[in-house]
N, C-alpha and C positions, 0 to 999 in steps of 0.2 A: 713356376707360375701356372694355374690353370688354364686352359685354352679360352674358357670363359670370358679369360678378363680379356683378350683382344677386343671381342667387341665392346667390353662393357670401357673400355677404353678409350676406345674411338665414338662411342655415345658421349660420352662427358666432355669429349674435346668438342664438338660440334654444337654441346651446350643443351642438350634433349634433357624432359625431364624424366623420362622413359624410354628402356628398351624392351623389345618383340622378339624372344624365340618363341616358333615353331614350329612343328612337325609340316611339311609339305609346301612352305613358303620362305621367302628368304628372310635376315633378318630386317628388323621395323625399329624406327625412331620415332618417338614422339616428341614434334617440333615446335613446341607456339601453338600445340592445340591440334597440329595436323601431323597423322602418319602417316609417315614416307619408310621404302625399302631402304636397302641399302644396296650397292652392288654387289652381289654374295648368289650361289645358286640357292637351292630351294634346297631346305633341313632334309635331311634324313633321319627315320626313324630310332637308328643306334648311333647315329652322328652326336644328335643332343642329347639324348639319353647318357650318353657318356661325358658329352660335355659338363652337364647338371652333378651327373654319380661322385664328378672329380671334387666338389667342395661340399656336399653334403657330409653328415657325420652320419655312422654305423646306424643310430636312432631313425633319424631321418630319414635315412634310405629305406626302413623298415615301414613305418608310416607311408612313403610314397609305395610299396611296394603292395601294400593292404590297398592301394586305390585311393587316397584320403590325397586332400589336398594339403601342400606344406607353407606356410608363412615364418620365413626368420628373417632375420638382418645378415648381410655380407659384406666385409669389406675382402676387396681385390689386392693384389701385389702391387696395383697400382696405384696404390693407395686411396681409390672412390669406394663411400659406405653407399650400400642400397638396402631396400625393401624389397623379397623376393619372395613372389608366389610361382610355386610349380603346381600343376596340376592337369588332367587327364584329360585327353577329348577324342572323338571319334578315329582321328586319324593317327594319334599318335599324345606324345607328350608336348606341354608349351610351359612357356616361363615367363613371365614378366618381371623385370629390374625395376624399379624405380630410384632414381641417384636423391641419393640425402647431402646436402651440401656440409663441409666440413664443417664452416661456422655456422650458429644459429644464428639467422638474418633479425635485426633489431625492428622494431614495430615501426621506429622511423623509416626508415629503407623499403618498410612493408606498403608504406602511405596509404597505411589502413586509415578509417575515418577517427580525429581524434578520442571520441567515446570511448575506442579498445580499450586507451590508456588509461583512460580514466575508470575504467573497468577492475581494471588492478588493482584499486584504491579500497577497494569492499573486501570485507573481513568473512562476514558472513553469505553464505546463498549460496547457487546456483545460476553460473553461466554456461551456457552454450553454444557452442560454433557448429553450424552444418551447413551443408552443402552436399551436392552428388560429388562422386569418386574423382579422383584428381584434379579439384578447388582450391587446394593449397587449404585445407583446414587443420591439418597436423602442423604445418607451416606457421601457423597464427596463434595456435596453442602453443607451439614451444618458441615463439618472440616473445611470449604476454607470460611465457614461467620466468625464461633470458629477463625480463623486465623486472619481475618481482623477487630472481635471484640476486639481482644487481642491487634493487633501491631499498628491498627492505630484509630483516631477519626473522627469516622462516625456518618453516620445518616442512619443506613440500615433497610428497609422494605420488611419483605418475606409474601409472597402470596403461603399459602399453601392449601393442601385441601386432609387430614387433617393437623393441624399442630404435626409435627412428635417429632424430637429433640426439648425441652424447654432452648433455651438458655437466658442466663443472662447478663444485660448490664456491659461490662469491661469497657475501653475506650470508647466504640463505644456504640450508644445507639441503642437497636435491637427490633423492632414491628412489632411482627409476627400476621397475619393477617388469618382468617380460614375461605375457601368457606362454603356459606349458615349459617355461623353464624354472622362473620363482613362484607363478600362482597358477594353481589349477583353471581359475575363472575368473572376470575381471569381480563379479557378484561376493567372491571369497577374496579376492584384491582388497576392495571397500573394506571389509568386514576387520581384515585383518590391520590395514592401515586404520581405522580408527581406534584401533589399542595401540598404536607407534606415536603419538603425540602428534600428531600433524596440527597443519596449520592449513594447508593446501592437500586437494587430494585431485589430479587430472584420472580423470576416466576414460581410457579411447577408445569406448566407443558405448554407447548405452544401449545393446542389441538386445536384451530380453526384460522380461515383467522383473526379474529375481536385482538383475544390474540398477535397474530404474532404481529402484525399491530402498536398496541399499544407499543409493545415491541422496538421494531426497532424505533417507533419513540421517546421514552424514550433513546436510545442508541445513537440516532443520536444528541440528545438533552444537551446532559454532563452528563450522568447517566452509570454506571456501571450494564450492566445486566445482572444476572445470569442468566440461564433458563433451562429445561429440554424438551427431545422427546425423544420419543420409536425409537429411529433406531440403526441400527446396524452398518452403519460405515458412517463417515466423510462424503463422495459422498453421500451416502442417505440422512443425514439430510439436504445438501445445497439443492437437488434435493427437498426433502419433502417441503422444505419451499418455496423456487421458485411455487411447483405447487401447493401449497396450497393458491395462492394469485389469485385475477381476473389474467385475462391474459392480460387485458390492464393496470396493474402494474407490466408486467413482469421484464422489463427493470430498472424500479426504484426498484425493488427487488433486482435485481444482481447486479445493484450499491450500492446498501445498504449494503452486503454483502461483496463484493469486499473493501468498506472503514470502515465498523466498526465492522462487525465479529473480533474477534480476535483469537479465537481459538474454535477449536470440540475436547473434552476429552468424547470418545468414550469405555465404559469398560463391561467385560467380568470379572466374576469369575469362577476361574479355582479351583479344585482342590490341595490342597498342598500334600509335596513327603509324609508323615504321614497317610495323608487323615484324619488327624484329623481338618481341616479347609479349607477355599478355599482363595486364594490371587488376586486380583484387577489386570488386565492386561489391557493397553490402550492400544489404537489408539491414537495417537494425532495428530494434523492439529494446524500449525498457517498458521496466514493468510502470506502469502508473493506476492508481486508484479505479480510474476509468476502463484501463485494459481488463484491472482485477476484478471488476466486476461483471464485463463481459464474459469471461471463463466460468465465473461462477454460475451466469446467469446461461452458458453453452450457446452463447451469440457470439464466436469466434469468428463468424463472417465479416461483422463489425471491426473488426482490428485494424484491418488493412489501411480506415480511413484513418483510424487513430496515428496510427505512423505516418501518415502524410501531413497530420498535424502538429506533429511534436517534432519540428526541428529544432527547440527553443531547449529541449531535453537529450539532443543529440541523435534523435531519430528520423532514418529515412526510407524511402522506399524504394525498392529495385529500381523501378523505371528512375527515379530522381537521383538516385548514386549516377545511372547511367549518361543522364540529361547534362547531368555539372560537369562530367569526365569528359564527356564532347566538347561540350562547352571551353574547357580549361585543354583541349587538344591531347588530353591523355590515351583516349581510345578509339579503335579505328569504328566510325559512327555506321559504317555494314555489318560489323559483327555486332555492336549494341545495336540494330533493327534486329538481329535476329533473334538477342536474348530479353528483347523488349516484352512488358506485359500488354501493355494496349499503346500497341505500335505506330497508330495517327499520330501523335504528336514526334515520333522519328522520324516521320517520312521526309519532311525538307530536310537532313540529315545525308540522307543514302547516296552516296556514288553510282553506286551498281543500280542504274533504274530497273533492272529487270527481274529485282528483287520486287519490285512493288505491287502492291495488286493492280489488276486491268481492270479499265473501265468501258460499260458495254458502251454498243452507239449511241442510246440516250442520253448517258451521261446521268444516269440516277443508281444505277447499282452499282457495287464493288462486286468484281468475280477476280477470286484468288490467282494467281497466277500458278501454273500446275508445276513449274520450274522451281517454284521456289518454296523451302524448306526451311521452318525456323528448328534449332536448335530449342531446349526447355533448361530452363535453368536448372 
């Protein structure tokens, strides 16, 4: 057994959905959102360095040894699969685990908004999940593949890097694809899955003009595409992709968009009322006539209100995912103030008064409270 998997052992028993080596501190758990140490002294430089050397392969080592950072997948003696980046910093080396759970969690169990599921139901287009780094959006892609491998008969290819959740062919036959070991790039991922017969193609992650490209035109083609981005709401990811393209594909971008997007499942975890876990909050966007004309017309400003009006098509808006989830006693209503867009209507909410802004002795201005720190989705 690697010396590795101790800790990564006593992480998963404690239920984190991350662990923290490195160099010149002890290790870290990521708890419900908060890192905490553990009781352990402070890394040394050859301490982890050997910890790491002992489950890399001969490759591997040679890459981290060029300076380059490394992303695979590991499962332990312990039998917990992670997600594992190593990579270089001032002081030494660091690693991050993150634990992939055995089973893929079902979209029920996820008590994402019903729309996910009925997301599954489209043949054609272009879906997208984002959110910032550890939102559980790899989490929500492989429920909504679990979903489509179960109800219906596919031919689905996911492009991961690394490959996270292992799932298993039901109905649906599922080949999951790993950057730098089956595909140079996710860009030549696309390229090649569309001579494989797909039916579904997951992208994880759509980081360059070349990935975009290949995607959109896989979506415009009869392919079903999943895909991931780092943004934080619906108007950012249409904007991100728009400007991530030449500018003399502006126009064919936001047609592209406008006819086969179909939906932005945009997610935040919040805190639960216990604070023994954190619960999945959407943004959601479908496309409608009205949305498509706003992109066309580059008045993406405008969306925001679109989504506050289309509950009737499954669409809502962060602060309203947030408002119902208090509401319904799902999450702790301090952490929704702090992941709030226009936070006055949270404030009869808040426990922690000291969260809230101060008011001068007039009683006509709000002045911020200097203590307090929102969080950005």
């Amino acid at each position: 057994m690697a010396r590795i998997d101790a800790f990564l052992k006593l992480g998963t028993q404690q239920g984190c959905s991350d662990i923290h080596l490195a160099v010149g501190v002890p290790p870290m758990l990521r708890m419900h959102g908060d890192l905490l140490p553990i009781k352990f002294r402070d890394l040394r430089p050859g301490e982890l360095e050997g910890y790491v050397t002992e489950i890399l392969s001969r490759s591997q080592q040679e890459i981290l040894a060029k300076g380059n950072d490394l992303d695979f997948s590991y499962v332990s003696a312990e039998g917990g699969r992670f997600r594992v980046n190593v990579y270089r910093k001032e002081t030494g080396m660091g690693a991050t685990f993150r634990s992939i759970p055995q089973d893929v969690p079902s979209l029920e169990k996820l008590a994402l908004p019903p729309i996910v599921t009925k997301l599954c139901d489209y043949h054609q287009g272009m879906i997208l999940v984002t959110g910032s780094t550890g939102t559980g959006k790899s989490t929500t892609l492989a429920a909504m593949i679990d979903h489509l491998n179960t109800t219906r008969k596919l031919n689905i290819i996911s492009l991961e890097d690394p490959i996270e959740f292992v799932h298993r062919s039901k109905n649906s036959q599922v080949i999951q694809r790993e950057l730098n070991t089956h595909i140079p790039s996710f860009a030549e991922g696309v390229r090649a899955a569309m001579r494989e017969d797909p039916d579904v193609i997951l992208v994880g992650e759509l980081r360059d003009a070349e990935t975009i490209t290949m995607a959109m035109t896989a979506a415009e083609t009869g392919h079903l595409v999943l895909g991931t981005l780092h943004t934080t709401s619906a108007v950012k990811t249409i904007d991100r992709i728009i400007d991530a393209l030449p500018v003399e594909e502006r126009e064919q971008t936001k047609a592209f968009l406008a006819q086969s997007l179909l939906a932005v499942v945009t997610q935040i975890l919040v805190k639960t009322v216990d604070g023994r876990g954190r619960k999945a909050i959407c943004e959601t966007l479908m496309m409608t006539k009205a949305i498509a004309k706003l992109i066309q017309l580059e008045q993406t400003h405008q969306i925001p209100a679109q989504i506050q009006m289309g509950r009737d098509l499954g669409m809502a808006s962060l602060d309203q995912g947030l408002l119902a989830a208090i509401a319904a006693r799902e999450i702790d209503p301090d952490d929704a103030y702090n992941y709030a867009v226009d936070k006055k209507p949270f404030q009869k909410y808040v426990t922690d008064t000291t969260m809230l802004p101060k008011v001068d002795i007039t009683g006509t201005n709000l002045m911020p409270n200097k203590s307090n720190t929102s969080a950005s989705a």
